[in-house]
VOGUZA-529601 format. One record per residue (C-alpha): x, y, z. Coordinates in steps of 0.001 Angstrom, whole numbers, padded with zeros to 6 digits, always signed. Layout:
// VOGUZA-529601
XYZ;...
// end
This chain:
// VOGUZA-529601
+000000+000000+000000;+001477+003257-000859;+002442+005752+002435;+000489+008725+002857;+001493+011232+005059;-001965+011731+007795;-001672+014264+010540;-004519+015489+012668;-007248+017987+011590;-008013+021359+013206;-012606+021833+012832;-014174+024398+014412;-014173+021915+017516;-010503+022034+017985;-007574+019487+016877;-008890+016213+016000;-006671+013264+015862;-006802+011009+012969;-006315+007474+013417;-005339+004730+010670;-004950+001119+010912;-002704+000647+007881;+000744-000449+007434;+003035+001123+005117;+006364+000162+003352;+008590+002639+004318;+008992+004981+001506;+013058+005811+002091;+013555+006308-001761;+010911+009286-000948;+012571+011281+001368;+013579+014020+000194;+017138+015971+001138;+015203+018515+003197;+013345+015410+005068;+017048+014002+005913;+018495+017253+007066;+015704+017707+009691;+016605+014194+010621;+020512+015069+011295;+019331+018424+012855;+017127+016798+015304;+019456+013629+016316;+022616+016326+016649;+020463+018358+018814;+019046+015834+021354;+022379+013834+021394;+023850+017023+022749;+021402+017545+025220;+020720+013957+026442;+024736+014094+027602;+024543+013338+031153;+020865+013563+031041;+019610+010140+029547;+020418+006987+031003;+022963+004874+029657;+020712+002136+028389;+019288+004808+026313;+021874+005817+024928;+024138+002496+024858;+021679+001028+022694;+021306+003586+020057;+024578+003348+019185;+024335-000378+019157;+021383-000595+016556;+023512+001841+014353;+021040+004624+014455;+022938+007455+013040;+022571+011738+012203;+023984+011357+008476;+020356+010224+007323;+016679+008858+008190;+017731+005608+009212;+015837+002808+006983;+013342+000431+009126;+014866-003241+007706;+018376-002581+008759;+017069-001921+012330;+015203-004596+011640;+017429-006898+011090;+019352-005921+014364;+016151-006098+016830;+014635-009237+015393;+018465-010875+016358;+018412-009301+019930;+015129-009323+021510;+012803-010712+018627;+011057-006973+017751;+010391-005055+014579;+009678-001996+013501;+006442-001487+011264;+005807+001376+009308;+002377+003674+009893;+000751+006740+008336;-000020+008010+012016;-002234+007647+015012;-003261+003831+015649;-007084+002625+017410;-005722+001632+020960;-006662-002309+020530;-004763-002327+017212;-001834-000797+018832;-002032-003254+021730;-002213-006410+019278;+000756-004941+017380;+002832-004224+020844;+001960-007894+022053;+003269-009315+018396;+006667-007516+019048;+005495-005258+016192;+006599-001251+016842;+004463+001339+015036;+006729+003778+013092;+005355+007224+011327;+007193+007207+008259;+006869+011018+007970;+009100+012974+009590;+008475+016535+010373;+009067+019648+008313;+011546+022357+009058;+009572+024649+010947;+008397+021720+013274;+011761+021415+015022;+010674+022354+018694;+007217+021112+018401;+004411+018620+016063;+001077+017579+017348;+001326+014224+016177;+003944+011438+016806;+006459+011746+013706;+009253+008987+012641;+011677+011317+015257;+009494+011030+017848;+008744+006748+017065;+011980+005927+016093;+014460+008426+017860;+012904+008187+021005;+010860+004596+021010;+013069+002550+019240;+016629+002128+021170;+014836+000437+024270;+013933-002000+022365;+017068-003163+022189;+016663-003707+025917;+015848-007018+026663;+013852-006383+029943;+012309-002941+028415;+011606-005070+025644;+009398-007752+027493;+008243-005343+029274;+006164-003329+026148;+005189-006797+024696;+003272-007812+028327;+001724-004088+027990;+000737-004972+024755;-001013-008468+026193;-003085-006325+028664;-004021-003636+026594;-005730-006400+024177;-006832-007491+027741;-008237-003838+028860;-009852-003440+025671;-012921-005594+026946;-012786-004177+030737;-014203-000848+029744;-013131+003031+029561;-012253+003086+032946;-009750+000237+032618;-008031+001820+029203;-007913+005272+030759;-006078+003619+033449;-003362+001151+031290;-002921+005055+028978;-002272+006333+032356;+000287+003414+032701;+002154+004001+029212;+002024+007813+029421;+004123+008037+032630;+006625+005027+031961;+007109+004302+028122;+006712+008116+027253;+007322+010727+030121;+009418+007783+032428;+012457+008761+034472;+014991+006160+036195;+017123+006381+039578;+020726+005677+038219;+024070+005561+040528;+024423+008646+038426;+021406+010207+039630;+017606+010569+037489;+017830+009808+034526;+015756+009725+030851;+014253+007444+029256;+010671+008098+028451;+010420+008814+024256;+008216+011891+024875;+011249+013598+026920;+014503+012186+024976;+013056+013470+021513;+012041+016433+022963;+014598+019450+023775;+012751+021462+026195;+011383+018825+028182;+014594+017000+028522;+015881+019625+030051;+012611+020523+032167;+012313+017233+033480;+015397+017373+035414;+016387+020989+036247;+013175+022536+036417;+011867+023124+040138;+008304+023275+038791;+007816+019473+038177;+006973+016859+040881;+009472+013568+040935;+007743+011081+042485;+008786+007599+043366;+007099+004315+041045;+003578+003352+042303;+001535+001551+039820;-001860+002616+041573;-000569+006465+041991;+000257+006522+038208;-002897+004664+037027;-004931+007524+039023;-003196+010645+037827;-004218+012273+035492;-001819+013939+032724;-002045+016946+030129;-001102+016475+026380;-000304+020742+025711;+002724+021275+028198;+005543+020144+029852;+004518+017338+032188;+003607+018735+036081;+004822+015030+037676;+007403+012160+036577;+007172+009218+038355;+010667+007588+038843;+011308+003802+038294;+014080+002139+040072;+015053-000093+037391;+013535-001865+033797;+013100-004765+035982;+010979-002490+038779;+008788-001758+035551;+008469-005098+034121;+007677-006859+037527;+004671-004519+037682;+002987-005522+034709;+003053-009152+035860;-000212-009243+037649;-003544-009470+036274;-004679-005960+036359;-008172-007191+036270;-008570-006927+039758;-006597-003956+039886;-009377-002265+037267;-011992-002827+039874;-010582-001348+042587;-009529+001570+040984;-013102+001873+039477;-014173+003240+042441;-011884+005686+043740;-011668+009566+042078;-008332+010346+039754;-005713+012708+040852;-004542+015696+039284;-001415+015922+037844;+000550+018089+040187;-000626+016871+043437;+001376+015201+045599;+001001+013043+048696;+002244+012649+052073;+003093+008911+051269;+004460+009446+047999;+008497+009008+047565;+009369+012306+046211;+012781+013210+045015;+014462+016719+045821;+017575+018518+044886;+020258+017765+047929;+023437+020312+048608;+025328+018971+046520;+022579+019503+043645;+022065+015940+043048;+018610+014144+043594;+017494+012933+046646;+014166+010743+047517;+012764+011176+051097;+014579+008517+053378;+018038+008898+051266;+020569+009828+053649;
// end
């Protein structure tokens, strides 16, 4: 089928997403020279900022898959490398998925990849996910062999979710939006990157972490399934995971139970924070600190 490029729609009601369910060859031979220089522009700038800001698996396995500035990297060489490591591959979309066709595509080791990239005067900011966004920022965890299990079993219960109700998708989005996209881990280092919607994105990489506005709060699988999140602006929380395998451990359960329970209680706004919650805080010496640390 040949690629069309589909972003979403501004009506008199506002933006409006538009969602597709077909899979495209990518269409490389397309790109054109101004399409590969917004490619180098944007992989020279966030590789400059994610210096001491990402963590290392981040960055460790970009360079491993080959994933380069000097063009728009083409989706069967990575392929080639992912399927060998931790069985994945990438597929390429014209856009926005339907949730249970994203969830069936996640839980088939299948990665959705826009194969449009963004034009020149879309550097800082696009509504929609683009190929820098799926394949800058997604991609390289893959590698990851725990990471990697771990977006496969979210896959399984989103196909799961699907028949639990709004209640129980809102929740699982809840889920993905504060791990897989806007996720930060506690490194020897100190916090580190590596949700996709903060390592492709220059302000908020540098937001998350240096900003005083934004909460940092400990991993807590109920907290982050109640809270609530805006789309339009730099996040008002992170939650911090402790490790892949922290992450991966907490998808283990059947959340069915978890669905119910959560069903009745009210969500949480997004820059609230508890008494009980783990929150991390700038020490003397400028590093990060969670309560208890000594």
């Amino acid at each position: 089928m040949e690629a069309r490029r589909v972003e979403h729609q501004m009506t008199e009601k506002g933006y409006v997403p538009v969602y597709t369910t077909a899979v495209v060859e990518q269409p490389w031979g397309a790109y054109t020279a101004t399409d590969h220089r917004v490619w180098e522009s944007l992989f020279l700038r966030q590789r400059e900022i994610l210096k001491g800001r990402a963590c290392r698996e981040f960055i460790d396995a970009q360079d491993a898959m080959g994933m380069g500035a000097n063009q728009i990297p083409k989706f069967d060489e990575l392929n080639a490398v992912l399927r060998e490591t931790t069985g994945w591959e990438l597929i390429g979309v014209e856009g926005l998925l339907p949730e249970l066709t994203f969830f069936e595509h996640l839980a088939a080791r299948r990665f959705p990849v826009t194969w449009w990239i963004r034009r020149p005067d879309q550097l800082d900011y696009i509504a929609e996910p683009d190929l820098f966004h799926d394949l800058f920022g997604h991609v390289p965890l893959l590698m990851n062999p725990v990471f990697a299990d771990y977006m496969a079993a979210y896959g399984r219960g989103g196909v799961k979710a699907h028949g639990c109700g709004p209640e129980a998708l809102a929740a699982l989005t809840r889920l993905y939006w504060y791990t897989v996209e806007f996720g930060l881990i506690d490194t020897p280092e100190g916090l580190r990157i590596y949700g996709a919607g903060i390592v492709s994105s220059k302000g908020e990489s540098i937001h998350c972490l240096e900003s005083a506005a934004p909460n940092r709060i400990g991993f807590d699988l109920e907290r982050i399934m109640r809270t609530r999140y805006r789309i339009d602006t730099f996040q008002k929380s992170y939650f911090v995971i402790d490790s892949f395998d922290q992450l991966f451990e907490a998808t283990r359960p059947d959340f069915r139970p978890l669905y119910a329970r959560l069903a009745g209680q009210a969500t949480i706004p997004a820059g609230e924070v508890w008494a009980s919650d783990r929150v991390f805080q700038r020490g003397s010496g400028e590093g990060w600190l969670a309560d208890g640390d000594v």
